[in-house]
C-alpha positions as CSV (number, residue, x, y, z in Angstrom):
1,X,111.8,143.4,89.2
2,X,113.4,143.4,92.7
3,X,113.3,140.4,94.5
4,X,115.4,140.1,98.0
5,X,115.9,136.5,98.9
6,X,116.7,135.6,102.5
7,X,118.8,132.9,102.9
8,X,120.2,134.0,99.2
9,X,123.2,131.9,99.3
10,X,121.5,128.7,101.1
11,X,120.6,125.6,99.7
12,X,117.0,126.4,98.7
13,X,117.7,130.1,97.9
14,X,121.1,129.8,95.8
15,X,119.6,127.4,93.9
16,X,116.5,130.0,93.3
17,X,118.9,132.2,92.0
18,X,120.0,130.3,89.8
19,X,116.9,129.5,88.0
20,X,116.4,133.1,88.0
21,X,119.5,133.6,86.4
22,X,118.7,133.5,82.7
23,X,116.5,136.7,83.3
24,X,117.7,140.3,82.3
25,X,115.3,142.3,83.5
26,X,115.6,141.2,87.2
27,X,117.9,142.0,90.2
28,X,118.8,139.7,93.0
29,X,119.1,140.5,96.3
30,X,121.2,137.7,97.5
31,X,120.8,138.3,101.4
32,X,122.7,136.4,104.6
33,X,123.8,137.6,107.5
34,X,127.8,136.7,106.2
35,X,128.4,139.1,103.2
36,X,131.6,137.2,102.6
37,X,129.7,134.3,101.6
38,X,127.0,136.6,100.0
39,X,129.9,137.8,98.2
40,X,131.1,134.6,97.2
41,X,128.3,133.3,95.9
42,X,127.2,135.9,93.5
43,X,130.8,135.7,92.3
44,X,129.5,132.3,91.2
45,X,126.3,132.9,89.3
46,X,126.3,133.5,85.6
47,X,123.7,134.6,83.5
48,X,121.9,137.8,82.4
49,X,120.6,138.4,86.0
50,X,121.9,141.3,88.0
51,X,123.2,139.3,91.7
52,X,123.8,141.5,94.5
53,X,125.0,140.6,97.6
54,X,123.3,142.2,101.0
55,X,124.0,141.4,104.9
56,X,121.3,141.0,106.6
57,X,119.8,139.5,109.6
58,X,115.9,138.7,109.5
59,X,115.6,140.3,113.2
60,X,116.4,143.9,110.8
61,X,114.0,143.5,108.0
62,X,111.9,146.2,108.5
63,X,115.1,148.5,108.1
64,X,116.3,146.3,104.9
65,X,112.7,146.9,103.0
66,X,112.8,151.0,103.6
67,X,116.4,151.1,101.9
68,X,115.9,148.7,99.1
69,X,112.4,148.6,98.5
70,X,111.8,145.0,96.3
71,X,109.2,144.3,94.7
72,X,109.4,140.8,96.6
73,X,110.7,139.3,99.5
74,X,111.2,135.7,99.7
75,X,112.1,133.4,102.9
76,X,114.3,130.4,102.0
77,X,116.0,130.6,105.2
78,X,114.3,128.7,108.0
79,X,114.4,126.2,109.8
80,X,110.3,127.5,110.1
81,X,109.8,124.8,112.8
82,X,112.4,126.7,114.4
83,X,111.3,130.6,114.2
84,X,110.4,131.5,118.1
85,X,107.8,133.2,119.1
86,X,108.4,136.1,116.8
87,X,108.6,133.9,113.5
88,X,106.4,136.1,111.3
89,X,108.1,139.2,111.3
90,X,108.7,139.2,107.8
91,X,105.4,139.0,107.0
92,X,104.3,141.4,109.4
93,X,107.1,143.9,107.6
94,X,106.3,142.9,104.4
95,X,102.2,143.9,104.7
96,X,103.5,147.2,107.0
97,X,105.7,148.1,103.7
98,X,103.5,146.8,101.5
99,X,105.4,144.1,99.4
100,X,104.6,141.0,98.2
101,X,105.8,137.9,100.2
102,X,106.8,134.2,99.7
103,X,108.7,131.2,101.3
104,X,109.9,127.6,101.4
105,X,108.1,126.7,104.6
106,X,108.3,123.3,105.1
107,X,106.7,123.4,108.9
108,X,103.3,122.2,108.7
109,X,102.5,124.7,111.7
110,X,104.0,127.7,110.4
111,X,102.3,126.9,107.0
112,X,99.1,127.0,108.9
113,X,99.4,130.0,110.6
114,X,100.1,132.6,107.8
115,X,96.0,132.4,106.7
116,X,95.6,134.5,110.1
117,X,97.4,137.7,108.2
118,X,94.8,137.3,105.3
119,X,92.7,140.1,106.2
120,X,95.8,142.5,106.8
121,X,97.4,141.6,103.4
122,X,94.3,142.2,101.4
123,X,93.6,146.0,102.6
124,X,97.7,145.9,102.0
125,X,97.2,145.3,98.5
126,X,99.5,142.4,98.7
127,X,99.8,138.7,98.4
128,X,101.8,136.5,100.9
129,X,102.0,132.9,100.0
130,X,103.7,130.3,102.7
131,X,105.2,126.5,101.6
132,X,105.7,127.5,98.1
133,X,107.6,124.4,97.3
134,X,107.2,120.8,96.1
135,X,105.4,120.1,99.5
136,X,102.6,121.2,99.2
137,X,101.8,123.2,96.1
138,X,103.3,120.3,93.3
139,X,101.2,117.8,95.7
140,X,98.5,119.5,95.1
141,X,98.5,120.3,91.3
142,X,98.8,117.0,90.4
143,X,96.0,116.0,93.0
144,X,93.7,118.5,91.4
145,X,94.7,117.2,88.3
146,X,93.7,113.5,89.3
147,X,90.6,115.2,90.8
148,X,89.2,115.8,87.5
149,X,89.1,112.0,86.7
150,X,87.9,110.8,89.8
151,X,87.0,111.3,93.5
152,X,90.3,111.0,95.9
153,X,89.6,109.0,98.7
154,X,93.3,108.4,99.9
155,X,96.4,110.0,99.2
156,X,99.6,108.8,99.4
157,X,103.4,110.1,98.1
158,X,107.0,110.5,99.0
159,X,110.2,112.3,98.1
160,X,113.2,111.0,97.1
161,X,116.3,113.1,97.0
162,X,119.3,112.3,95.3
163,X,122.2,111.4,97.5
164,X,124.3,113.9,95.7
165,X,121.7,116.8,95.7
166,X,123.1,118.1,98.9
167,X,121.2,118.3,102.0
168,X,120.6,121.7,104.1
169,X,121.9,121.8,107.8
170,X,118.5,123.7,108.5
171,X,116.7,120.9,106.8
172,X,118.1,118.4,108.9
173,X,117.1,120.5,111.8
174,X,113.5,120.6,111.2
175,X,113.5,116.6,110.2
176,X,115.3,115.3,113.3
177,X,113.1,117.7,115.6
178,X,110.3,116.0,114.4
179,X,112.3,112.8,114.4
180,X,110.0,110.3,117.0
181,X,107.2,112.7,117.4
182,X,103.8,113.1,117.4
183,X,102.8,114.2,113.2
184,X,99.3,115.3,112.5
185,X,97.9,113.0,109.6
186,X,94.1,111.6,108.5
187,X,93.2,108.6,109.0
188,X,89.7,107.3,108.3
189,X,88.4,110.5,107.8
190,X,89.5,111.7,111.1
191,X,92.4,114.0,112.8
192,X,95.1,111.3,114.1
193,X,98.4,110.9,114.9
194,X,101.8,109.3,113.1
195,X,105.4,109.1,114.3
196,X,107.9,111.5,112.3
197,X,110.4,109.4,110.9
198,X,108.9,105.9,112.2
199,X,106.0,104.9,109.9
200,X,107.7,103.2,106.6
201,X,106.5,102.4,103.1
202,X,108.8,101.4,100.0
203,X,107.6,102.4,96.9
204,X,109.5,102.5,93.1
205,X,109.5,105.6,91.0
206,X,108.9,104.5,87.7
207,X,107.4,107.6,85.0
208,X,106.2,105.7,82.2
209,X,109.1,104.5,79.5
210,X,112.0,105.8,81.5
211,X,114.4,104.2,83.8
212,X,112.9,103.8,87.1
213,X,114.5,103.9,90.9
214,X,115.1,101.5,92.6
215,X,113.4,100.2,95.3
216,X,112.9,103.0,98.0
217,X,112.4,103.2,101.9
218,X,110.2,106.1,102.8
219,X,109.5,107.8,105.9
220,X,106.6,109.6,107.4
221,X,107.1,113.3,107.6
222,X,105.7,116.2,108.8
223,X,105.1,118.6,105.9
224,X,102.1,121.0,105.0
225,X,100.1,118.5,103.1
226,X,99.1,116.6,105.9
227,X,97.0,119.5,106.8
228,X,96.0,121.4,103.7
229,X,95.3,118.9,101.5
230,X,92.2,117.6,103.4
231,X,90.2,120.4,103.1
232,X,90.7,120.1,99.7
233,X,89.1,117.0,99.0
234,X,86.0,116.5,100.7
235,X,85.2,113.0,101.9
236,X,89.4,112.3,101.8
237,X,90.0,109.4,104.4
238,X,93.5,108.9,104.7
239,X,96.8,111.5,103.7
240,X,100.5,109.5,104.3
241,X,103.7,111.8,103.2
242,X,107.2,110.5,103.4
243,X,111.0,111.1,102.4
244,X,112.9,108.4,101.1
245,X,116.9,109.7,101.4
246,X,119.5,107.3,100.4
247,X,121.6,105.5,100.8
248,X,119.7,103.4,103.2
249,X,122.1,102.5,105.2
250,X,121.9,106.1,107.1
251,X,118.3,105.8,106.2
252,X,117.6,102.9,108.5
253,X,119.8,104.9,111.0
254,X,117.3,107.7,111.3
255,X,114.2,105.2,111.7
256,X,116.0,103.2,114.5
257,X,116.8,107.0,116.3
258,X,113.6,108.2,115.9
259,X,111.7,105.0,117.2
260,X,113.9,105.0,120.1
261,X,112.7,108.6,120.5
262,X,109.4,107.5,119.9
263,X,109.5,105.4,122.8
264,X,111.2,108.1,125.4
265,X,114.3,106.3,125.7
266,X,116.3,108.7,123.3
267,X,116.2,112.8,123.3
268,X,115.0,115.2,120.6
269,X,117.3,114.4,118.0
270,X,117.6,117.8,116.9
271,X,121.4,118.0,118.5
272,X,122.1,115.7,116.0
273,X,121.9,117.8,113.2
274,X,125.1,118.7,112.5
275,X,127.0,114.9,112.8
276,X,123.9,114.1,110.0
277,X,124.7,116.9,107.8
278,X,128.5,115.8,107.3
279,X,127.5,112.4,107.0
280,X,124.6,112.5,104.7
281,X,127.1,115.1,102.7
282,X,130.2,113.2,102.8
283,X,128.8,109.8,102.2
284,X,127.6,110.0,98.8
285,X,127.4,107.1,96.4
286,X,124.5,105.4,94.4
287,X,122.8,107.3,91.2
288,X,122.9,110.6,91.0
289,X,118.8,110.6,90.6
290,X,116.3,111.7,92.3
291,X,112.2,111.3,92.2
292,X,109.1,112.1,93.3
293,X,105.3,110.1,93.5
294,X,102.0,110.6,94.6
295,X,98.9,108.1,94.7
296,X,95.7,109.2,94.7
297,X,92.9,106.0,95.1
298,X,89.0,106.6,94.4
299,X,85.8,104.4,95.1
300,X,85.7,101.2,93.4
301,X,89.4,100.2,93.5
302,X,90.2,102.9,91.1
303,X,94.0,104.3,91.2
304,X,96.2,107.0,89.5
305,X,99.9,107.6,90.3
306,X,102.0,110.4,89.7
307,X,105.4,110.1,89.0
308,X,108.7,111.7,88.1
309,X,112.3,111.4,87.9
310,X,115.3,114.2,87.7
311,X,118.5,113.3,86.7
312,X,122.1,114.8,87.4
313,X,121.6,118.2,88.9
314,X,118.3,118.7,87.8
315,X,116.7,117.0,90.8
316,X,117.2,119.5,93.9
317,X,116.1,122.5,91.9
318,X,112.6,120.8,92.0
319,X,111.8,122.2,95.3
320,X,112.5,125.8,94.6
321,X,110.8,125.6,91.0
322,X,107.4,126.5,92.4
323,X,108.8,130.5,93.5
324,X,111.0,130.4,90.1
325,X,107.0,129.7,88.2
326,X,105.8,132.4,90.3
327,X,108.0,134.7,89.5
328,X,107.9,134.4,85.9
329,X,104.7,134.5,85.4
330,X,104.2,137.6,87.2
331,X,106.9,139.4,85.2
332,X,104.6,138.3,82.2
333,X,101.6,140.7,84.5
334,X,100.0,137.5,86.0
335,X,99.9,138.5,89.6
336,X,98.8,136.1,92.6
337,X,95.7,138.0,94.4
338,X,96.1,139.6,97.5
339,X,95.9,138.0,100.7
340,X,97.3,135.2,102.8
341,X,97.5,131.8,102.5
342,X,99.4,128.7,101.2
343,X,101.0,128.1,98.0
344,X,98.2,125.7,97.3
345,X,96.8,126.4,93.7
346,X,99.2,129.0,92.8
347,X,100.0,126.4,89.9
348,X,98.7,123.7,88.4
349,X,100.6,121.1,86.7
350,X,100.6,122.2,83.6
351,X,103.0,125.3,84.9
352,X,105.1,122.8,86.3
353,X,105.5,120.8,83.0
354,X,106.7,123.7,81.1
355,X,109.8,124.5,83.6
356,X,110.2,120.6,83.5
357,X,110.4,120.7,79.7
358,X,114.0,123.0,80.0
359,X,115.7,120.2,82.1
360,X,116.2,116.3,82.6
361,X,113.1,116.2,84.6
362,X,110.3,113.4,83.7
363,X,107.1,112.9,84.8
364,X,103.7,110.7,84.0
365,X,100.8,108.8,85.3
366,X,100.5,105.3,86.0
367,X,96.5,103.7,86.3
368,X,95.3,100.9,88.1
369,X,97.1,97.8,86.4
370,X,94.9,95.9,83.7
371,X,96.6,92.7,83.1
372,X,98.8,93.0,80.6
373,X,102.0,92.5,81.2
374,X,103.8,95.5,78.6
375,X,101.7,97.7,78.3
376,X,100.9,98.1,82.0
377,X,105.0,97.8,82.6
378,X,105.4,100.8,80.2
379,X,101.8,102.7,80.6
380,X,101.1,106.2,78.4
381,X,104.8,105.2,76.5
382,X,103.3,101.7,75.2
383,X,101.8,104.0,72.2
384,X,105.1,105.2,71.5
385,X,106.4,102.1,70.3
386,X,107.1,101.1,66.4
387,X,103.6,99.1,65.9
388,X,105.6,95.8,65.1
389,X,106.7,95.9,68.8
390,X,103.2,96.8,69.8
391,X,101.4,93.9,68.0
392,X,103.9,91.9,69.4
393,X,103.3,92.2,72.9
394,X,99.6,93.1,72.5
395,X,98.5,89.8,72.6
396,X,100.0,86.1,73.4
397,X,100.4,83.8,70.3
398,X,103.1,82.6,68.1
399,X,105.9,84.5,65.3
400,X,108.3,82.9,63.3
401,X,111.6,84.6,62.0
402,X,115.4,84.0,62.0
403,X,118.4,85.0,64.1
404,X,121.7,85.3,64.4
405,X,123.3,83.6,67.7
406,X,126.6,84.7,69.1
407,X,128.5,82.9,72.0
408,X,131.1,83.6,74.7
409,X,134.9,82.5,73.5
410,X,135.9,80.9,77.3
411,X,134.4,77.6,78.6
412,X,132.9,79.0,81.6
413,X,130.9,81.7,79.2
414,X,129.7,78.3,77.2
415,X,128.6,76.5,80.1
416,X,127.0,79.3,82.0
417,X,125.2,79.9,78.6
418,X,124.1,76.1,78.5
419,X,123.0,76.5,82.4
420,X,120.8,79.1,81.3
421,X,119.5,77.3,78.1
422,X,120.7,79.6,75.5
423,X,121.3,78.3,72.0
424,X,124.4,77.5,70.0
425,X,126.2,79.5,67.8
426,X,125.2,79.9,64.0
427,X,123.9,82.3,61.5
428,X,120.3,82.4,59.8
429,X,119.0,79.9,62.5
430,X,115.0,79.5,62.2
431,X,113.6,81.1,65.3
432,X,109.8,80.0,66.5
433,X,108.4,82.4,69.8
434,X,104.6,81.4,71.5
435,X,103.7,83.4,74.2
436,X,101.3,81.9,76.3
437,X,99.0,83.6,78.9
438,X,100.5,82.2,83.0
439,X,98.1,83.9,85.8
440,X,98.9,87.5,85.7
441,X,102.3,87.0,83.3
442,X,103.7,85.1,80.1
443,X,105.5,81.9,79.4
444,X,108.2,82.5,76.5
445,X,109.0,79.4,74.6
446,X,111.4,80.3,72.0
447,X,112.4,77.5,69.4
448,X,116.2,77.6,67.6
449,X,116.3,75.0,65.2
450,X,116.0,72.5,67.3
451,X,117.1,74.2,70.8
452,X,114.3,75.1,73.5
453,X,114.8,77.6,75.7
454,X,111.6,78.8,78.0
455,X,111.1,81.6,80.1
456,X,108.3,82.8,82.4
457,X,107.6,87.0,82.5
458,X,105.7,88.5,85.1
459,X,104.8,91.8,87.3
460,X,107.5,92.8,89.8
461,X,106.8,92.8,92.9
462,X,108.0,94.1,96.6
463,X,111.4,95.7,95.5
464,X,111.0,94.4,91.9
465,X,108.0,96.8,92.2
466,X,108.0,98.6,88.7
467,X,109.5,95.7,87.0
468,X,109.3,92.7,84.6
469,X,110.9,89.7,86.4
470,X,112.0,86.9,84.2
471,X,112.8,83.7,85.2
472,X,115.4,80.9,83.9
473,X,114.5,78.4,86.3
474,X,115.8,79.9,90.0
475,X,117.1,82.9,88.7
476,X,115.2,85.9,88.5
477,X,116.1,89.0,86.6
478,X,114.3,92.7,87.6
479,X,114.2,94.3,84.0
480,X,113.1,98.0,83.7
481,X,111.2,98.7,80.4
482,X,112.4,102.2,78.3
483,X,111.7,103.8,75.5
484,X,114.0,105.6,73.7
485,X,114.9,106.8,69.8
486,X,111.8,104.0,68.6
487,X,113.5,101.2,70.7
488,X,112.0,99.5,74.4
489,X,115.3,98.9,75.9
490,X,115.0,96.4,78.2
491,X,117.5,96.8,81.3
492,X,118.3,94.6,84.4
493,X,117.9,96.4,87.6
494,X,117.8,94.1,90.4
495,X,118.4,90.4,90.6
496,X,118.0,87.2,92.5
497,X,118.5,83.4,92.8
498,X,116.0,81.2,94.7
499,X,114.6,84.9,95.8
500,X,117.7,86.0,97.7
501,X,119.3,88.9,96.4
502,X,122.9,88.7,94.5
503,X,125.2,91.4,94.4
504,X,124.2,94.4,91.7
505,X,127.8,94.0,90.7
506,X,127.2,90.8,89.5
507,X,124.4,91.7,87.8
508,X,124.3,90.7,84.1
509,X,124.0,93.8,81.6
510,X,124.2,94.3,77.4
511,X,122.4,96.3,75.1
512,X,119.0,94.7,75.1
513,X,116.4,96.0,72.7
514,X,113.2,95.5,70.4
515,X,112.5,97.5,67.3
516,X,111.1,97.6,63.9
517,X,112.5,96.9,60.5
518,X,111.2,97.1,57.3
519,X,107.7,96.3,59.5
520,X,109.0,92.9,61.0
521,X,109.4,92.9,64.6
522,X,113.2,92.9,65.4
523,X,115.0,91.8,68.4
524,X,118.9,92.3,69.7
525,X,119.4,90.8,72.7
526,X,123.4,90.6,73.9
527,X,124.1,89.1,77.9
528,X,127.1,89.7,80.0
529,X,128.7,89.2,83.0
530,X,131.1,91.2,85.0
531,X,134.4,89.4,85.0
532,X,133.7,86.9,81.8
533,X,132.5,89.1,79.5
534,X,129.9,88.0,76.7
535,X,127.5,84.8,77.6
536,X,125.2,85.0,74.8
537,X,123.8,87.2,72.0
538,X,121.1,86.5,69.4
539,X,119.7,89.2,66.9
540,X,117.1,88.5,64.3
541,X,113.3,89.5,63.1
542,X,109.7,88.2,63.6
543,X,106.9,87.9,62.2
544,X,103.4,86.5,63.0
545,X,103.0,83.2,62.5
């Protein structure tokens, strides 16, 4: 198979080639209109694919598709918002040639438009298939997904990048020229308007069992689902998409352009594009993770979210997954039809869980919460715990056991310990914990001989969304619930005293864990603090009372 990528060596398109990579029986056309870097970057690639480089401009595609004849062209150059007033002229060449055609687009308008070549690619014999790209084709797998379980009344979801994935000049260039502006959305059944950039939700990512994101800041953007996922649904009321890039510093940056350009006291912010793309690219710290959600809400209060999480690297090759599905499942014979349209439908999630499956990529479902506390923290991975752990935190009540208590070696580690009403040292000490039901969390009382030390648990909220907060008196601690080799690992993420933030580099941290043994319920848990090292630790089994 011959497949000609425009835009070959460009954010979107090199890192198409490179899931492509792995295959033997295809050759890349890695097309730009600077060989040198064309050059370059198939240098780079390894793997069994054949790379080779080709300059070209877009404005001579007609030309390029009678020498090299491919099998497939695909467009991951854009920026589509940006195209003129001849901005299908691939497509045009690819039906006149007869070759199959697909693209990136993130422009809601350009998206739109390629259904009016439907009629010429069908007697064409071909398929071309616009926005083929995590907006709006994984949008709408998982919706149709969701749809199967209930009727979707309001849609919601976001992207958040990582801050190391690397961010496309072009990309930039379509976001700041809808930065301020008018952005097509639904609200209340009916056609309205948003402001790019200006509308803001925070939401945390949080798949089921794994290590969440933090709290993030999203912004309303104007992608194709705004406009094709209506039709969809019938009877949908209200569609909100946004992008949540960090850090948030530059974030909150944006949002204060764009609602001065909301307001007519700023210009398009397109010229801006450039200053952006070394800053966003240049100022890189936090984790190098990235996510994905999208909330779907049905009569009767009823709620499903999607989520997912990419670590490392992983993360930015999300976006050109959908063409890298494509592509592999018509070298297996499984061909899109002919005609034109959006990506919409050309998978379903269960395609996308298999490429997920050969990365760090994560993804579940989270229901409407139902009041209790663990296993709506931890959701579908609550059944993956040891049953001692589940029977544990299945219901409130009271288990008796031992433990082992360890203390810190300086005075300020005892008396920060003593603040916080941890126990003595000593070996074998008899341990009593009752659980006790507190509005919609848990009071811990956990006995040590004779030392008490109590505890309140409850649902995260605001940017603890996500969480379990507990609480020794006017501290409260974020923890994020995993589960991982037949252990829920409980780690701090966020914390607070009297409800103001403290610094995350304060933030206590230790190995933190519940598992099984010998089918007692065990617990290890170990607190530290930056600068004095251990406070406490105490490790011991339980067993009902």
């Amino acid at each position: 198979m011959k497949v000609l990528i425009l835009g070959g060596y460009g954010t979107f398109g090199g890192r198409l080639a490179q899931l492509l990579s792995d295959l033997a029986n295809i050759e890349i056309l890695i097309a730009g209109r600077s060989e040198a870097k064309a050059k370059a970057f198939c240098d780079r690639v390894a793997g069994a694919a054949q790379v080779i480089p080709l300059a070209l401009d877009r404005a001579d595609i007609t030309a390029a598709l009678s020498t090299h004849a491919p099998d497939l062209v695909v467009d991951a150059s854009g920026p589509f918002q940006d195209y003129g007033r001849h901005r299908y002229n691939v497509i045009e060449a690819c039906i006149e040639a007869g070759i199959d055609y697909m693209d990136l687009a993130d422009g809601a308008d350009f998206v739109e438009g390629v259904a009016d070549f439907d009629a010429a690619a069908r007697e064409a014999g071909v398929f071309i298939l616009s926005g083929v790209s995590s907006f709006p084709v994984l949008t709408a797998a998982v919706l149709a997904d969701t749809a199967t379980r209930m009727t979707i009344l309001d849609v919601e979801g976001g992207i958040a990048p990582s801050p190391f994935a690397g961010v496309g000049q072009n990309v930039l260039r379509a976001v700041l020229g809808y930065a301020g502006e008018p952005v097509h959305v639904t609200r209340g059944g009916r056609p309205a308007m948003g402001r790019g950039l200006v509308e803001i939700r925070r939401k945390t990512v949080s798949v089921p069992g794994h290590l969440p994101l933090r709290n993030i800041r999203f912004s309303l953007v104007d992608v194709p689902d705004l406009r094709l996922i209506p039709p969809k649904h019938a009877g949908l009321q209200n569609i909100w998409m946004g992008a949540g890039p960090v850090p948030e510093v530059l974030h909150r940056m944006l949002n204060a352009l764009a609602r001065l350009r909301s307001w007519g006291v700023a210009p398009n912010l397109m010229p801006l594009a450039g200053l952006c793309h070394w800053v966003l690219n240049t100022l890189k710290f936090g984790e190098h993770r990235g996510g994905m959600y999208v909330t779907a809400r049905g009569p009767n209060a009823a709620e499903e979210t999607w989520h997912l999480i990419a670590e490392g690297d992983d993360g930015p090759l999300i976006p050109s997954m959908a063409i890298e599905g494509l592509i592999r499942k018509m070298m297996e014979g499984d061909r899109p039809d002919p005609g034109a349209r959006s990506g919409i439908g050309a998978l379903n999630l269960s395609d996308y869980q298999s490429l997920f499956q050969r990365r760090q990529i994560f993804s579940g479902f989270r229901s409407e919460p139902s009041g209790a506390l663990y296993p709506d923290a931890l959701g579908a991975a609550y059944g993956d715990l040891p049953k001692p752990v589940q029977a544990f935190h299945s219901a409130t009540g009271t288990w008796r056991g031992s433990a082992d208590i360890e203390t810190g070696t300086s005075w300020v580690a005892r008396t920060l310990a003593k603040v916080l009403g941890f126990p003595d040292a000593g070996r074998d000490i008899p341990v009593t914990v009752t659980t006790t039901l507190i509005g919609a969390g848990e009071r811990w009382q956990r006995d040590f001989a004779s030392h008490r030390m109590t505890t309140t648990q409850e649902p995260g909220l605001g940017r603890m969304e996500g969480l379990i907060v507990e609480r020794f008196g006017p501290i409260a601690v974020g923890l994020a619930m995993v589960v991982k080799d037949k252990r829920l690992w409980l780690v701090p993420r966020r914390w607070t005293l009297f409800g103001l933030p403290l610094p995350r580099w304060l933030l206590p941290s230790g190995d933190t864990f519940e598992t099984a043994q010998g089918g007692a319920f065990q617990f290890d848990v170990t607190v530290k603090v930056p600068l004095l090292g251990l406070i406490a630790a105490y490790r011991g089994t339980l067993s009902p009372a």
